[in-house]
Each structure stands twice: as C-alpha cells, then as structure tokens.
N, C-alpha and C positions, 0 to 999 in steps of 0.2 A: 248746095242742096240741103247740106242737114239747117243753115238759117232756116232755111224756106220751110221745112218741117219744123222745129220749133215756135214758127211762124204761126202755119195751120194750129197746130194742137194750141196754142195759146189763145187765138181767137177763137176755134169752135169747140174747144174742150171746157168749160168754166172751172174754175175748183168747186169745189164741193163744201160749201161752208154753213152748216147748220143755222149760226146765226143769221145767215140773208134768207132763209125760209121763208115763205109766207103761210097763212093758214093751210093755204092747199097742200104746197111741198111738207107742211108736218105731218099733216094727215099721212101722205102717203110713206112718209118717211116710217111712222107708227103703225100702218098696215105692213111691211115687208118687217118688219121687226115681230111679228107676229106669227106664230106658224099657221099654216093652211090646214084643219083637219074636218073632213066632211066623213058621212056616216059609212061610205064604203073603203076607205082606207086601210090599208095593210099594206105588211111589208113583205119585200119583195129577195126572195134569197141571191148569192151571187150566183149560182148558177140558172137562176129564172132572168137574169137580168145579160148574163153571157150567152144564151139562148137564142134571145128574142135581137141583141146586135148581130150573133151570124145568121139570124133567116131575113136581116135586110138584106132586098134585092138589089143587086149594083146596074142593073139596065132600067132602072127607077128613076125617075127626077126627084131632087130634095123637096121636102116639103116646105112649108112658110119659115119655118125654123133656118131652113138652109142645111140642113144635117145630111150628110151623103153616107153613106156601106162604107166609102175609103177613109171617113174622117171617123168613123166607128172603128173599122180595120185598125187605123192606128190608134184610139184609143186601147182598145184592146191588144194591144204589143206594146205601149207606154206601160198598160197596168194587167200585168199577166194576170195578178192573183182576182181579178175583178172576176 
C-alpha cells in the first residue's frame, strides 16, 4: 500500500522547481509573491473573525471552497486564542 502511494504522489505531484518555469509559471509565481490590496481593505479583529465562524450554519452545504461549521468548529478548538 504505502509503494502504491509513494507511487501516486510521484507521478501526479511534480516538484516544484523554479528553474523549469516557463514565462507563464513565473508570472504567476511573481503574482502570488505579491500581496493583494484593493481600495476597500481592512483588517479584521479576532473577535470579528471568531464571530462570523460560529454564525456558520452547520445544516448548510460547503461552498466551492469546501469549507464546512465542523472544519471551522475544529479550527476554532486547535486555535482558542483566534
């Protein structure tokens, strides 16, 4: 079994190597290197941010993210102080 997984991740995981880049992968490589800041931006306190994970609703489906109330839930017991 673990061949068989070292297997998969070998073939569909690539490494990661700068130098086989081509123009496009640097581009995008020097976009995420970059921060995101647009004119309405502001930060967010931790209790605005602990708030808004317990009024997820857990009878809700995830959205495109995949993000569920219970993998919030446990976020928020991994990181009390959040």
């Amino acid at each position: 079994m673990m061949d068989t997984l070292v297997y998969m991740v070998e073939q569909l995981i690539p490494e990661d190597n700068p130098q086989d880049d081509t123009d496009h992968h640097k581009n995008t490589r020097r976009l995420t290197e970059q921060p995101i800041e647009t004119i309405d931006d502001r930060n967010f306190s931790q209790d605005e941010i602990r708030q808004i994970i317990e009024d997820f609703n857990p009878m809700k489906a995830p959205g495109p993210g995949g993000i569920t109330s219970d993998f919030l839930t446990l976020v928020l017991k991994a990181y009390p102080k959040l």
